[in-house]
KEKE-3310 file (N, C-alpha, C; in steps of 0.2 Angstrom, whole numbers, plus 5000, padded with zeros to 4 digits):
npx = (5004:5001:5012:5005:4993:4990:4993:4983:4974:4960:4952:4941:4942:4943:4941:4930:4936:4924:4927:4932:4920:4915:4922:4919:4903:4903:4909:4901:4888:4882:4890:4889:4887:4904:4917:4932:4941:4942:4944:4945:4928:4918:4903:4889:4878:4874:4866:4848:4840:4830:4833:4838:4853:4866:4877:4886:4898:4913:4919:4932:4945:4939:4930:4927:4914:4908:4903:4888:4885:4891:4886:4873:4874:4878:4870:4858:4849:4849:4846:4833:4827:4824:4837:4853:4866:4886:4898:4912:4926:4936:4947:4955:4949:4944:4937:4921:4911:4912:4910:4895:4889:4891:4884:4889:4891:4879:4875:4886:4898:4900:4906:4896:4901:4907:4896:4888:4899:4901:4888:4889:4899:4891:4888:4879:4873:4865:4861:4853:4854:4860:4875:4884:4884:4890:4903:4919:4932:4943:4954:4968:4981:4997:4997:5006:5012:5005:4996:4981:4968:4961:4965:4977:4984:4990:5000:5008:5013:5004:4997:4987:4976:4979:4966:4956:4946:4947:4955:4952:4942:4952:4958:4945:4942:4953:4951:4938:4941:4950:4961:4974:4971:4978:4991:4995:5005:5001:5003:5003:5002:5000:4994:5001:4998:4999:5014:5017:5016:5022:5034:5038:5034:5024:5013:5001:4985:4974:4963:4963:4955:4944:4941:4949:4964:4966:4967:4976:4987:4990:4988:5004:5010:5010:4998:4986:4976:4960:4949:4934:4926:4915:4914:4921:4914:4911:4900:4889:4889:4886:4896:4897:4889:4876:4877:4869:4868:4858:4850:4851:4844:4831:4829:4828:4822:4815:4821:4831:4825:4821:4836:4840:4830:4836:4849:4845:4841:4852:4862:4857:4858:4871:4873:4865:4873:4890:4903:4901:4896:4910:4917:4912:4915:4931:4933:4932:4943:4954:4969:4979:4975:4979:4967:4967:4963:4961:4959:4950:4936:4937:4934:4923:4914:4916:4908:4896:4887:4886:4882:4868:4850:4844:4825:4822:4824:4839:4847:4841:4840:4842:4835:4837:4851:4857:4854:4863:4876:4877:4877:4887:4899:4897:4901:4913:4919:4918:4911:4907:4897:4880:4868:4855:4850:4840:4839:4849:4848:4838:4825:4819)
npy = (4994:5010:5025:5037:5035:5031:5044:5052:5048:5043:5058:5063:5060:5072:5086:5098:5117:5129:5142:5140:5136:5146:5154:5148:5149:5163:5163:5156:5162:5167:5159:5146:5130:5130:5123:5124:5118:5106:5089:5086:5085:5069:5065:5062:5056:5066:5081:5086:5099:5101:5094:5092:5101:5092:5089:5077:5075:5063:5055:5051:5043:5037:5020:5004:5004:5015:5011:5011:5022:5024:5017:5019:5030:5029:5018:5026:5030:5041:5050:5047:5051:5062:5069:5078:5072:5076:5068:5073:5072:5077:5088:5088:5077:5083:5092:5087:5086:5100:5108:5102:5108:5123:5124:5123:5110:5099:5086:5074:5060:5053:5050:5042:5045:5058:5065:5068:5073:5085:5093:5094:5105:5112:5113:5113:5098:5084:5066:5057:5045:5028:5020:5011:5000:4995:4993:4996:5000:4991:4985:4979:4970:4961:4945:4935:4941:4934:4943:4937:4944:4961:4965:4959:4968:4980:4988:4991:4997:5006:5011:5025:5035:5048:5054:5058:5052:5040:5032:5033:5024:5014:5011:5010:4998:4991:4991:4987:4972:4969:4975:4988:5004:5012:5010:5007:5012:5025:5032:5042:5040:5044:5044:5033:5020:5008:5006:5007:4994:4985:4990:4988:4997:4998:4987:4985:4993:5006:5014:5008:5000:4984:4981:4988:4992:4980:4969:4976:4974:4961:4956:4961:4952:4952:4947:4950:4948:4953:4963:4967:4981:4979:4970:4974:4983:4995:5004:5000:5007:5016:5015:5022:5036:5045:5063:5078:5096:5105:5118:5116:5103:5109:5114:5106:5093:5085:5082:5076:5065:5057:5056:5048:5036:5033:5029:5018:5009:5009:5002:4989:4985:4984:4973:4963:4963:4960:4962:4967:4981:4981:4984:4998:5007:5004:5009:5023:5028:5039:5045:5048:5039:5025:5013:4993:4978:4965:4968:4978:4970:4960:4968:4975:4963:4959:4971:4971:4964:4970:4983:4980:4983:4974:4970:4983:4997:5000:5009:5014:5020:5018:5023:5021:5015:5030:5035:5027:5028:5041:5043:5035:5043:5054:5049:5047:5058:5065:5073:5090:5100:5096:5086:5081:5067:5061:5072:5073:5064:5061:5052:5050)
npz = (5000:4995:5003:5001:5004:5018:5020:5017:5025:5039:5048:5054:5067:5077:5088:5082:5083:5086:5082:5072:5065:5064:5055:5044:5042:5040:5028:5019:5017:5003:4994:4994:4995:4988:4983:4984:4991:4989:4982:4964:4959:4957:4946:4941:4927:4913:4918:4920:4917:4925:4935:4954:4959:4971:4983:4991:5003:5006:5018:5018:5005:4989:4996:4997:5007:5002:4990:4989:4985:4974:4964:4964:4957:4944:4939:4937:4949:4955:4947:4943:4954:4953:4955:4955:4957:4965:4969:4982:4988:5002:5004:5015:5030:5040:5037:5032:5043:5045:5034:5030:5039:5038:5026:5014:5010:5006:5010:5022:5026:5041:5058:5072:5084:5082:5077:5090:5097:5092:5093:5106:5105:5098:5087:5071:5067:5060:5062:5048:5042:5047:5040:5043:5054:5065:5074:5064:5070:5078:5092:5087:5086:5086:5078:5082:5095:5105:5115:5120:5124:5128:5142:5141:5137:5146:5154:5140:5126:5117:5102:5094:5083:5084:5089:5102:5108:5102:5110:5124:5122:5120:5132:5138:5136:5141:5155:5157:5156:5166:5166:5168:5166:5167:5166:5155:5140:5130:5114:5101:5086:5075:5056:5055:5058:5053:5050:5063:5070:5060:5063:5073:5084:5092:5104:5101:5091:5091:5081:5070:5057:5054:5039:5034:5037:5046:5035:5027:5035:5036:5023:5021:5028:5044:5051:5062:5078:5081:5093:5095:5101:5107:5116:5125:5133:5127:5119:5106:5093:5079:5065:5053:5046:5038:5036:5040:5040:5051:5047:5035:5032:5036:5023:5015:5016:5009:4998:5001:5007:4995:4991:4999:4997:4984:4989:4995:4985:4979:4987:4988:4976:4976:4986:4979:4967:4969:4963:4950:4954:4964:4951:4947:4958:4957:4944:4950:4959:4965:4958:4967:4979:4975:4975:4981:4972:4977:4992:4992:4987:4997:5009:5004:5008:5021:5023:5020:5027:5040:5037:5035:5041:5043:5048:5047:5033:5023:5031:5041:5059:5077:5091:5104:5101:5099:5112:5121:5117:5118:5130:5135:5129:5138:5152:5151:5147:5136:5129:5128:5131:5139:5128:5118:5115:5106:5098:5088:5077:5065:5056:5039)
capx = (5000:5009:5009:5000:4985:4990:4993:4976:4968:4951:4954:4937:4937:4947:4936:4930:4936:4919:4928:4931:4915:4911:4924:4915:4896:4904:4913:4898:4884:4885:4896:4886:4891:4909:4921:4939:4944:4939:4948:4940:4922:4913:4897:4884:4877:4873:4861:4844:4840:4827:4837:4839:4862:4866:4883:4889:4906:4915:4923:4939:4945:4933:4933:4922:4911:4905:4899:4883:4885:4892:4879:4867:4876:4881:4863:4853:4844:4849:4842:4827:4823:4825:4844:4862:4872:4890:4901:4915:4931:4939:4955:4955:4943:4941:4932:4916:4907:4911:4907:4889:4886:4891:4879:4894:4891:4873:4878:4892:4898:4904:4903:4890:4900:4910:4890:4888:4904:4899:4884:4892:4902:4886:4889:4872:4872:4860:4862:4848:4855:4867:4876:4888:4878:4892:4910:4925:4937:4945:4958:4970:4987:4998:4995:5013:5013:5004:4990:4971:4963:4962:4969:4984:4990:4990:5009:5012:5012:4998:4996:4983:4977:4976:4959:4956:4939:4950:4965:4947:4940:4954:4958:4938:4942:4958:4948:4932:4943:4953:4968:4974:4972:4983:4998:4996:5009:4999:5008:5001:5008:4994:4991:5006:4995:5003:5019:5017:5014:5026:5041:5037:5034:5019:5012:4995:4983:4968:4961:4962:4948:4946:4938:4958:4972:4969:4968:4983:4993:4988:4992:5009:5011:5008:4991:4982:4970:4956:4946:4927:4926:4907:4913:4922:4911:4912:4893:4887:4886:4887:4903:4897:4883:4876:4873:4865:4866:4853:4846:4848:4839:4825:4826:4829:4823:4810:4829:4837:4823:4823:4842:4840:4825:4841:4854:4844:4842:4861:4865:4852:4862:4878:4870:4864:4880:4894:4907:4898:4898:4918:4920:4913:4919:4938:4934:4932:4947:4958:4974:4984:4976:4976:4962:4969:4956:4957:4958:4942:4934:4938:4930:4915:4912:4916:4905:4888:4882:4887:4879:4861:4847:4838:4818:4820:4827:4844:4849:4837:4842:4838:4836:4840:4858:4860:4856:4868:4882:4876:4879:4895:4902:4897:4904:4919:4920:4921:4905:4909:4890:4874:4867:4849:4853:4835:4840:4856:4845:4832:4824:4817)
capy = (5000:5015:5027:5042:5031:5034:5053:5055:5043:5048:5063:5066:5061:5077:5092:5104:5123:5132:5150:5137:5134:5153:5158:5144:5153:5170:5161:5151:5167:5170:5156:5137:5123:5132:5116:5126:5114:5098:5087:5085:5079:5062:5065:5054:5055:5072:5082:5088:5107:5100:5090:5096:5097:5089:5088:5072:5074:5059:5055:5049:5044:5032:5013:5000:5007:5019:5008:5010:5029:5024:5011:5026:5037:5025:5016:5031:5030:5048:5055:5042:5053:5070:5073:5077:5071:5075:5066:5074:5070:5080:5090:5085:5072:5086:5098:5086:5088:5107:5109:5101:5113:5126:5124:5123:5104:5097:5079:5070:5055:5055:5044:5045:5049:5062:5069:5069:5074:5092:5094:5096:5110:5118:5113:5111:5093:5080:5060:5056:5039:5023:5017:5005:4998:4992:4998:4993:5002:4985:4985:4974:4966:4955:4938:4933:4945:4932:4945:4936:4949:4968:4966:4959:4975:4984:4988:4985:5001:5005:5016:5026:5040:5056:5056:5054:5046:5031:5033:5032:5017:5005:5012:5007:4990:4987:4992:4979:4966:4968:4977:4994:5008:5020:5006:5008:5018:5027:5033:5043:5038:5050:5039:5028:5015:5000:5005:5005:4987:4982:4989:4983:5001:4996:4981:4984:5000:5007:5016:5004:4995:4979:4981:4992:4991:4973:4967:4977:4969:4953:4957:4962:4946:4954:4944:4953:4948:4960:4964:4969:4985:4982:4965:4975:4988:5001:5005:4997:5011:5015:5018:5027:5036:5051:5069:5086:5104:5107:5123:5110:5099:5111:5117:5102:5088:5081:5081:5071:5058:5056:5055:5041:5032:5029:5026:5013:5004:5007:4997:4983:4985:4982:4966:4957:4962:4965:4961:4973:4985:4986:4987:5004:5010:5005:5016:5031:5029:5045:5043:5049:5036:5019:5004:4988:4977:4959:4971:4981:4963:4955:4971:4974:4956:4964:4977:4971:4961:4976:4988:4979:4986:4969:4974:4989:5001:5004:5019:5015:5021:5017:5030:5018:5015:5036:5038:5026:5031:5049:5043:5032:5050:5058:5049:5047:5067:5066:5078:5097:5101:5092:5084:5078:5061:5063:5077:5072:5060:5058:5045:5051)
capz = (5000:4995:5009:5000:5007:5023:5022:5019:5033:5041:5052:5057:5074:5078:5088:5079:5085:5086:5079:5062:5060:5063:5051:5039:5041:5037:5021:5017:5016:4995:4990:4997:4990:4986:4983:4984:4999:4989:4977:4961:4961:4953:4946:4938:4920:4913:4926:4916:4920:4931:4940:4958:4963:4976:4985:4997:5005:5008:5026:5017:4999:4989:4995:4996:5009:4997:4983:4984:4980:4963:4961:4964:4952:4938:4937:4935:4956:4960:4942:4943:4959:4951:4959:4952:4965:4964:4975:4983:4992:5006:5005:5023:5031:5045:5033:5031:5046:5044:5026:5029:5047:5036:5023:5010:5007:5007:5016:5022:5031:5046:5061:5073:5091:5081:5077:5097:5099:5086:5092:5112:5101:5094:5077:5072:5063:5061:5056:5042:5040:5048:5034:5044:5063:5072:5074:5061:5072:5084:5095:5083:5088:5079:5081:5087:5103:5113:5118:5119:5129:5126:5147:5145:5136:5152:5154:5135:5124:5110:5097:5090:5077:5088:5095:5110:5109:5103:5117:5127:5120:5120:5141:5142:5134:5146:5161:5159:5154:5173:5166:5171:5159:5169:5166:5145:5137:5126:5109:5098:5080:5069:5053:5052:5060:5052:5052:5071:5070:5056:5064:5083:5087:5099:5105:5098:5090:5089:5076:5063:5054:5051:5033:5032:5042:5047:5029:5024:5037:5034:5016:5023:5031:5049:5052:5068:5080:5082:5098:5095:5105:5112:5119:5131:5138:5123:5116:5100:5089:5071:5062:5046:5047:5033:5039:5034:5043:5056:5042:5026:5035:5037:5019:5010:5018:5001:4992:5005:5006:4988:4989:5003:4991:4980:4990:4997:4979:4979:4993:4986:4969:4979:4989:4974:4963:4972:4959:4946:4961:4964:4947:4949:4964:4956:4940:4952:4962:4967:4957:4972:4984:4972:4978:4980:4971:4984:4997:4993:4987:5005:5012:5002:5010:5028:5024:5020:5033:5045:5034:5035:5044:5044:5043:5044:5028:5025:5035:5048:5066:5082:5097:5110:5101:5101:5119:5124:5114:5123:5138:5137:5130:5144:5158:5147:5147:5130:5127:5132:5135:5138:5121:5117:5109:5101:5092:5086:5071:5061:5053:5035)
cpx = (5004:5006:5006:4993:4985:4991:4987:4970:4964:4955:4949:4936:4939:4942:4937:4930:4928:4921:4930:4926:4912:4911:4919:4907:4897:4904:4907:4893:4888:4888:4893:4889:4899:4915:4928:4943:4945:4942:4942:4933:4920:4907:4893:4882:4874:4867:4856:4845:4835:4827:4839:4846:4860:4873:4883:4895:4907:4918:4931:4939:4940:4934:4926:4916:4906:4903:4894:4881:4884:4889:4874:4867:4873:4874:4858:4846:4843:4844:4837:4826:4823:4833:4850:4865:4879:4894:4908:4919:4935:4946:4959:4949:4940:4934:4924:4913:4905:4909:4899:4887:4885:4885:4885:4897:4881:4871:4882:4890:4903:4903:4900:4894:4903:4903:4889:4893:4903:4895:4887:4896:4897:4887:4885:4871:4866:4861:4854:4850:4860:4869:4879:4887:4882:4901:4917:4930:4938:4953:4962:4978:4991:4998:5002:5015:5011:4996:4983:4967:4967:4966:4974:4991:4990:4998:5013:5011:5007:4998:4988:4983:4976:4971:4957:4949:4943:4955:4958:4943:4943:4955:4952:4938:4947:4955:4943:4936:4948:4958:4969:4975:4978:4991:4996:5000:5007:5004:5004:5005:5003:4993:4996:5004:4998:5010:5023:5019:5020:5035:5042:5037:5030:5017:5002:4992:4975:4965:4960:4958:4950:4942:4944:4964:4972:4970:4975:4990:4993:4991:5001:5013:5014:5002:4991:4977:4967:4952:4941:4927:4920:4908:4919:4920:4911:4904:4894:4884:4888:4893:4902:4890:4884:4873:4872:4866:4857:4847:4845:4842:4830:4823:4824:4826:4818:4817:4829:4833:4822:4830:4843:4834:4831:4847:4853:4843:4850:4863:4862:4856:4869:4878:4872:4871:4887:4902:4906:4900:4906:4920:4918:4913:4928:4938:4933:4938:4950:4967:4980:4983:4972:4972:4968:4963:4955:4956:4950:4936:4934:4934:4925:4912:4910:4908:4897:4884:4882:4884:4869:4857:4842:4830:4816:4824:4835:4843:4846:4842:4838:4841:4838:4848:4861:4860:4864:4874:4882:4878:4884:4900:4902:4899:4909:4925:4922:4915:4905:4903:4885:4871:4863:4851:4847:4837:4845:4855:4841:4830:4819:4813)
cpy = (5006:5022:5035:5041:5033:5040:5055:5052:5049:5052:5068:5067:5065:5082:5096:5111:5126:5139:5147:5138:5142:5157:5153:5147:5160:5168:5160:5157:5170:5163:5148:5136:5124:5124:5118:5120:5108:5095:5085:5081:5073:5064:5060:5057:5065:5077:5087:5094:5106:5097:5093:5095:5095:5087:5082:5074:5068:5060:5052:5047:5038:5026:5011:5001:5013:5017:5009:5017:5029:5021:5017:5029:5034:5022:5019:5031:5037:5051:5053:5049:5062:5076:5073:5077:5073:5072:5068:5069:5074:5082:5087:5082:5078:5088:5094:5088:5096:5111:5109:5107:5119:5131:5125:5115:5102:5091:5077:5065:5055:5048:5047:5046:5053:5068:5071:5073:5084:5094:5096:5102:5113:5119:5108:5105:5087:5075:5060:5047:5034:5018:5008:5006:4997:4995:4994:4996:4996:4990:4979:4973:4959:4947:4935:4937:4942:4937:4940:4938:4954:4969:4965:4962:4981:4982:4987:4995:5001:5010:5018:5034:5047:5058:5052:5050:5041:5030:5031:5026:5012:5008:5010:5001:4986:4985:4986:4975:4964:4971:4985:4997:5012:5017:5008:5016:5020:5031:5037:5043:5043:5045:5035:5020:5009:5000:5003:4999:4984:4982:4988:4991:5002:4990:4980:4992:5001:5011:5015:5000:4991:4978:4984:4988:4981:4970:4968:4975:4962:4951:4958:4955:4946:4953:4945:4949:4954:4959:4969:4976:4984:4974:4967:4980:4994:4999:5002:5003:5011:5019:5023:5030:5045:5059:5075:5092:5103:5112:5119:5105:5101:5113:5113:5094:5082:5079:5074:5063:5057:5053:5047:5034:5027:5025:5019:5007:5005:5001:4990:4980:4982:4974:4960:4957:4964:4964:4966:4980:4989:4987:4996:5007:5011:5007:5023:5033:5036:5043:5043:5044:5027:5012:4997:4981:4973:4963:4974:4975:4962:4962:4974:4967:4958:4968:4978:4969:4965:4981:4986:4979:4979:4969:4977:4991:5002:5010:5020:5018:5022:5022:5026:5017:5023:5037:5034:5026:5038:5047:5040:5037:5055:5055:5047:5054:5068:5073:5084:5100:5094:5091:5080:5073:5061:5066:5078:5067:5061:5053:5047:5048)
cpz = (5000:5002:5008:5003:5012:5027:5022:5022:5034:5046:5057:5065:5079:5080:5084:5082:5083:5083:5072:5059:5058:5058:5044:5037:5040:5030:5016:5015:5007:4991:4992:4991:4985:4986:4981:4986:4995:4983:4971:4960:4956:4953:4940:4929:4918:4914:4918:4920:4926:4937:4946:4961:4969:4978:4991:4996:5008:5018:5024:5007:4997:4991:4995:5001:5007:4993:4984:4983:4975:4959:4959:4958:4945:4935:4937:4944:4956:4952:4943:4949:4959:4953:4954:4955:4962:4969:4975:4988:4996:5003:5012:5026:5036:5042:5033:5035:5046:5040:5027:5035:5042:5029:5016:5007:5009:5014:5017:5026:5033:5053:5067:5082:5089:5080:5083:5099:5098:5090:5102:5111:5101:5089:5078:5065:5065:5058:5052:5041:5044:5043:5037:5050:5064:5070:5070:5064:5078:5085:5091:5089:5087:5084:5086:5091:5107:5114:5117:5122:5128:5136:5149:5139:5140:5151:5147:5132:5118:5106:5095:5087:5079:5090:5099:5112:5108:5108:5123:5127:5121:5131:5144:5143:5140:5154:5163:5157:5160:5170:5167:5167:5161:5166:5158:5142:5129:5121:5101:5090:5073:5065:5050:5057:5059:5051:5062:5072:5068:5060:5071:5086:5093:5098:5101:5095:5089:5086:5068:5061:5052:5043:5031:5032:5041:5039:5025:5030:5035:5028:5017:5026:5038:5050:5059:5071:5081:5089:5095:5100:5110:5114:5125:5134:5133:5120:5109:5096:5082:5069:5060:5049:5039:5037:5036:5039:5044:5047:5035:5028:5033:5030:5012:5012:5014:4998:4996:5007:5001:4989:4993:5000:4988:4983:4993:4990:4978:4982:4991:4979:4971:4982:4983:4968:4965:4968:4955:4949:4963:4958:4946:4951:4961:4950:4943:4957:4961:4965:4964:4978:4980:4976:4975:4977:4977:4989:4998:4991:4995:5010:5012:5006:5017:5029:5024:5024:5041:5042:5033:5040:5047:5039:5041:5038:5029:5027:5039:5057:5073:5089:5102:5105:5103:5109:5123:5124:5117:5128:5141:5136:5135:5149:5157:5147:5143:5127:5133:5137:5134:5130:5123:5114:5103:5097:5088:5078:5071:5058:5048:5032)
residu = (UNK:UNK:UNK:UNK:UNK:UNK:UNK:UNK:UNK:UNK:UNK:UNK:UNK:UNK:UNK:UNK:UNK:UNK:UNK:UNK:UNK:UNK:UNK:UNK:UNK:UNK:UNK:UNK:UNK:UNK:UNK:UNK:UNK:UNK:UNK:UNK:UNK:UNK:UNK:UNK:UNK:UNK:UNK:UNK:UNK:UNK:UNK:UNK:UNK:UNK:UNK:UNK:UNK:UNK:UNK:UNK:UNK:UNK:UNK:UNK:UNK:UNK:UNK:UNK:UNK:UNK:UNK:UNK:UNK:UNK:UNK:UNK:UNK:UNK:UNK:UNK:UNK:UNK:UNK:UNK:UNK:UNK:UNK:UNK:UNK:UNK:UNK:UNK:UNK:UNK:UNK:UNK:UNK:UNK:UNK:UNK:UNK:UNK:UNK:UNK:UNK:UNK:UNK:UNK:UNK:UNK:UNK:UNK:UNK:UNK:UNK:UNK:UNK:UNK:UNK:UNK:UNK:UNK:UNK:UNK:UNK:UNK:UNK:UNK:UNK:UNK:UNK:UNK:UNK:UNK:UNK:UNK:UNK:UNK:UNK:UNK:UNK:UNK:UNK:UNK:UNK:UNK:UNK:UNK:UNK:UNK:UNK:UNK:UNK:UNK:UNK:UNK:UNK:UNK:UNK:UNK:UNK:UNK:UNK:UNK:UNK:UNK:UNK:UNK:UNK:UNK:UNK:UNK:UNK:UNK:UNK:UNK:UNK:UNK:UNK:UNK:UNK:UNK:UNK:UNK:UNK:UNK:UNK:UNK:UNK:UNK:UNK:UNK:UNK:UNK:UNK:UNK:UNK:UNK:UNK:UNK:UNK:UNK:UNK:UNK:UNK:UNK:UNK:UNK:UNK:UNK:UNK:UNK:UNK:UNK:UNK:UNK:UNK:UNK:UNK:UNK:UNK:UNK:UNK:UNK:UNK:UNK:UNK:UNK:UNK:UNK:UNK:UNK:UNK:UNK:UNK:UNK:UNK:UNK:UNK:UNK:UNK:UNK:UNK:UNK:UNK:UNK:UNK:UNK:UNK:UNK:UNK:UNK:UNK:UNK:UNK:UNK:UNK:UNK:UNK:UNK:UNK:UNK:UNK:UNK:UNK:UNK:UNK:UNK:UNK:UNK:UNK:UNK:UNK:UNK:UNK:UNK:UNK:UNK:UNK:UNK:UNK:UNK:UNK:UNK:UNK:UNK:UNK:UNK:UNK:UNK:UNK:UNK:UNK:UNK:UNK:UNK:UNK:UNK:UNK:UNK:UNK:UNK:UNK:UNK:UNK:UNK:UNK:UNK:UNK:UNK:UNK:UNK:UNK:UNK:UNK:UNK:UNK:UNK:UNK:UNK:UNK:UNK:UNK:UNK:UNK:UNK:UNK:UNK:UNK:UNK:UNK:UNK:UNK:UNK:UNK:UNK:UNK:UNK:UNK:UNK:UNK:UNK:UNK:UNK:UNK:UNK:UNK:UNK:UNK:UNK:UNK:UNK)
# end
């Protein structure tokens, strides 16, 4: 994997400064939907005049997570529903939640305690959809370290991506599992996550997905176990999730269920063809951050049976998961002020 991949890792789960987003609603007043900040966009077949635009920002570069966007685009879903989506890509993964608050992206996706996380900021976001229910971020560690418990990395040193909700989660994980968080020599390594690993610089990390990282060590021939974060006391929340500005919300929200009509045939497009599927996701790649095809193969695989809602509709969400992901970040002291979990989602 060349390592332009991992210069531009996800970097969303970084607070947002509230005088950004201030300077972002002065920027934003004349100029919406401005796309200076954002690397070339993707868009679908060529938008009628009647056609309503439509911007998504990505949470990172395209991968298979994303297919059933392109499924969307490529099969005519979003036009079928009177939209001309174009799908962008961040300069910086920060940018998305900030783009969409600011009213200078329509939607993004983002994950859902960093929406918690915003919204204790007074960056007025709202989810609309759970793309991916349960958490691809594990506590990983190579197989031949011996660990088989997130406890007997107490005294060992870990690594992870610079935010502290995840320096928080694996401390949660060491704690239920009998080991001492305060003993973990925590290491912040930014997004050289797998070199961490490969060159023995810590005993384990977290910030890494197992639909990513652990594949591409694996592929490296560093084979990981992973530790499930909600089998040691961390909440079962949703990885991915899509979101809108509070105000787009209110002006737009006929669009965005339309846009969720389709995305919902996307993902059903993706289901039933999921070979068809990477092959259009791997003609959208981002020359600077090349897909591996097995890799995104083995993770479309990953990524479906965690992306299904069941009886309900993709993108359904459930207010008992929000509250309790509200209220693990609060007694975590990860959330600055009080937050409504109700009004952190909707369900279109």
């Amino acid at each position: 994997m060349k390592s332009t991949i991992m210069d531009y890792r996800r970097r969303t789960g970084r607070r947002i400064p509230l005088l950004c987003l201030a300077l972002l609603l002065l920027v934003a007043g004349g100029c919406a939907k401005d796309t200076d900040s954002a690397a070339e966009p993707v868009s679908g077949s060529q938008a009628e005049t009647d056609r309503r635009p439509l911007t998504v920002m990505l949470d990172w570069y395209p991968n298979a997570v994303h297919s059933f966007l392109y499924a969307a685009v490529e099969e005519g879903y979003f036009a079928d529903e009177g939209l001309d989506v174009t799908i962008q890509m961040p300069a910086d993964s920060n940018d998305a939640l900030k783009l969409v608050a600011a009213g200078k992206a329509d939607l993004a996706l983002s994950y859902q305690p960093q929406v918690l996380m915003a919204r204790g900021e007074g960056i007025p976001v709202t989810s609309i959809a759970a793309l991916v229910r349960h958490p691809l971020n594990h506590l990983l560690v190579p197989q031949s370290s011996g660990i088989t418990r997130p406890g007997e990395l107490a005294g060992r040193s870990a690594g992870f991506s610079s935010i502290p909700l995840y320096e928080a989660m694996l401390k949660a994980m060491v704690q239920y599992d009998g080991g001492d968080p305060d003993s973990l020599d925590m290491i912040d390594v930014g997004w050289d996550l797998i070199p961490a690993i490969t060159t023995k610089r810590v005993d384990g990390i977290i910030g890494g997905f197992i639909n990513h990282e652990a594949l591409l060590l694996a592929k490296e021939g560093v084979p990981v176990t992973s530790f499930d974060p909600t089998d040691y006391g961390v909440p079962d929340y949703y990885e991915l999730v899509l979101v809108a500005g509070e105000s787009g919300l209110q002006e737009s929200q006929e669009e965005f269920s339309a846009f969720l009509r389709a995305a919902r045939k996307g993902q059903q497009y993706v289901a039933e063809h999921p070979q068809d599927a990477l092959e259009l996701l791997l003609a959208q790649q981002d020359e600077t951050a090349p897909l591996e095809r097995d890799i995104e193969a083995r993770s479309l695989e990953l990524l479906l049976p965690l992306m299904d809602a069941g009886d309900q509709p993709f993108g359904y969400q459930d207010a008992a998961v929000w509250q309790e992901v509200a209220e693990w970040l609060k007694q975590g002291g990860l959330l600055e002020n009080e937050v409504a979990s109700g009004d952190a989602f909707v369900n279109l």
